[in-house]
N, C-alpha and C positions, 0 to 999 in steps of 0.2 A: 504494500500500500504506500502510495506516495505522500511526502509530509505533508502536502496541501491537503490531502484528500484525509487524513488521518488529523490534522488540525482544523478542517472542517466538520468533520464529525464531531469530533469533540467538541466545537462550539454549538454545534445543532443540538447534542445532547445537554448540556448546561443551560442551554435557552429553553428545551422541552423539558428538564424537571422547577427551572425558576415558574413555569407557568402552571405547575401542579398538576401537568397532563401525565394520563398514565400512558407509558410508553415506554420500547426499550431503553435501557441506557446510552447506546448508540444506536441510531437509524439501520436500519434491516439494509443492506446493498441487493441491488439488481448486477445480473450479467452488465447491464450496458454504461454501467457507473451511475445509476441513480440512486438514489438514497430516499427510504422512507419512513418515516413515523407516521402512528398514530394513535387516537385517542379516543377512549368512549367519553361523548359529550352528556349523556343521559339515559338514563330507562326509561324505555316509551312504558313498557309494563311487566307484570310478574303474577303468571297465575299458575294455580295448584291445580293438577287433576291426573289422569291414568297416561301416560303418554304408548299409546297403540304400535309405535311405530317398534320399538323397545318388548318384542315378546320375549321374555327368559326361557331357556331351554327344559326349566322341569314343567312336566305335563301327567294327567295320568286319568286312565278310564276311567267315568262315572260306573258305580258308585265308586267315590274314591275321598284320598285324607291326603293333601299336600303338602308335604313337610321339608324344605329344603333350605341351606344355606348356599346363598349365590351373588356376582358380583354382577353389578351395573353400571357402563359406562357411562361417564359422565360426559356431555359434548359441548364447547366452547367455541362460537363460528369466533374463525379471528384474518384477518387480515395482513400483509408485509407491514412491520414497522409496531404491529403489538401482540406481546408476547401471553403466552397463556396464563401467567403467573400474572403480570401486569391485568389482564382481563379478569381472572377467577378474583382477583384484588378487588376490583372495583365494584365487583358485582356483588362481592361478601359470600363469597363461596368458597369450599375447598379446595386445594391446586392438584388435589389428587384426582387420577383420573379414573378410576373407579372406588365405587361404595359398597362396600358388603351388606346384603340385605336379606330379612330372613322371610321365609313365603310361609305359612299356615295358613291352609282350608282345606273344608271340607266341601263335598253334597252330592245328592243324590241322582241317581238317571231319569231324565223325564224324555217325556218323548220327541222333544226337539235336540236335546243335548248330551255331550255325547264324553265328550274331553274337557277335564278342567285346571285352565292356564292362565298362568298370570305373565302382566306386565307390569314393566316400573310403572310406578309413577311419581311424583317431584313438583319442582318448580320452573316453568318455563319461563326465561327472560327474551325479551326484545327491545335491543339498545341501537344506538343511534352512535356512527363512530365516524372521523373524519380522519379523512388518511391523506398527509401532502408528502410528492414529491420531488425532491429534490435535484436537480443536477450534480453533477461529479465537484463543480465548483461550489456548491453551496446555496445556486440561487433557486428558489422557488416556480418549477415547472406549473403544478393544476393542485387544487386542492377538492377533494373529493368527498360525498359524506355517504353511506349505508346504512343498511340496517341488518343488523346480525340475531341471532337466536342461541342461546343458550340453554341446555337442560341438567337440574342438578337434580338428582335420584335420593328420594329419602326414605324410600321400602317399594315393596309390592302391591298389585290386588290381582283378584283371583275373578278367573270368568269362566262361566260354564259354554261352553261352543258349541 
């Protein structure tokens, strides 16, 4: 790295923790020499409920008693220039990326269902994050803002299928 490009950095990261933004300590680099930060500006929102997409792997015929210990990934959409520790920070989450969680249920065979399975379920975030970047020189290319999704895992629920 050259001393421009390494003395650039280092003032781009001193100007991005003087502003309280979460961000890496230095700008994340591109192949083509550009440099990025950036920062969640806000939580749009945070809701609790079963997240579907997330089926855990224990399952078992009706009538049946579900008892298992299993982990849950945890997922943090994140962007060049913020890091996942920077991100799980800001959100007030774990930096771990999975949870251990324990599954109990029960119930019976009815005649639509068949298999009973669980998924995580947690809290879902959707934050608002601005990503700029930088030239190899330090000057400010486009600044850009998204929206990312977060899910943190705080147990299971069981569903008969």
């Amino acid at each position: 790295m050259s001393r421009l490009r390494k003395a650039t950095a280092t003032v781009l990261a001193v100007l991005t923790l003087g502003a309280l933004s979460v961000s890496t300590a230095q700008p994340a680099a591109a192949d083509d020499g550009d440099w990025y930060e950036a920062k969640i500006l806000k939580v749009l929102s945070k809701s609790f409920g079963v997240n579907y997409n997330k089926k855990l792997p224990n399952h078992c015929n009706l009538p049946c008693t579900l008892s298992a210990q299993t982990s849950v990934t945890r997922t943090v959409g994140l962007t060049a220039g913020l890091t996942w520790k920077a991100a799980t920070a800001k959100l007030g989450i774990s930096n771990s990326k999975t949870k251990s969680v324990t599954v109990s249920c029960s119930a019976l065979k009815t005649a639509s269902h068949y298999y009973l399975v669980a998924y995580a379920e947690g809290y879902t975030y959707q934050y608002r994050v601005e990503q700029k970047t930088y030239d190899a020189f330090g000057a400010l290319k486009r600044t850009e803002q998204m929206t990312l999704v977060a899910f943190d895992p705080t147990g299971a629920h069981c569903v008969a299928e």
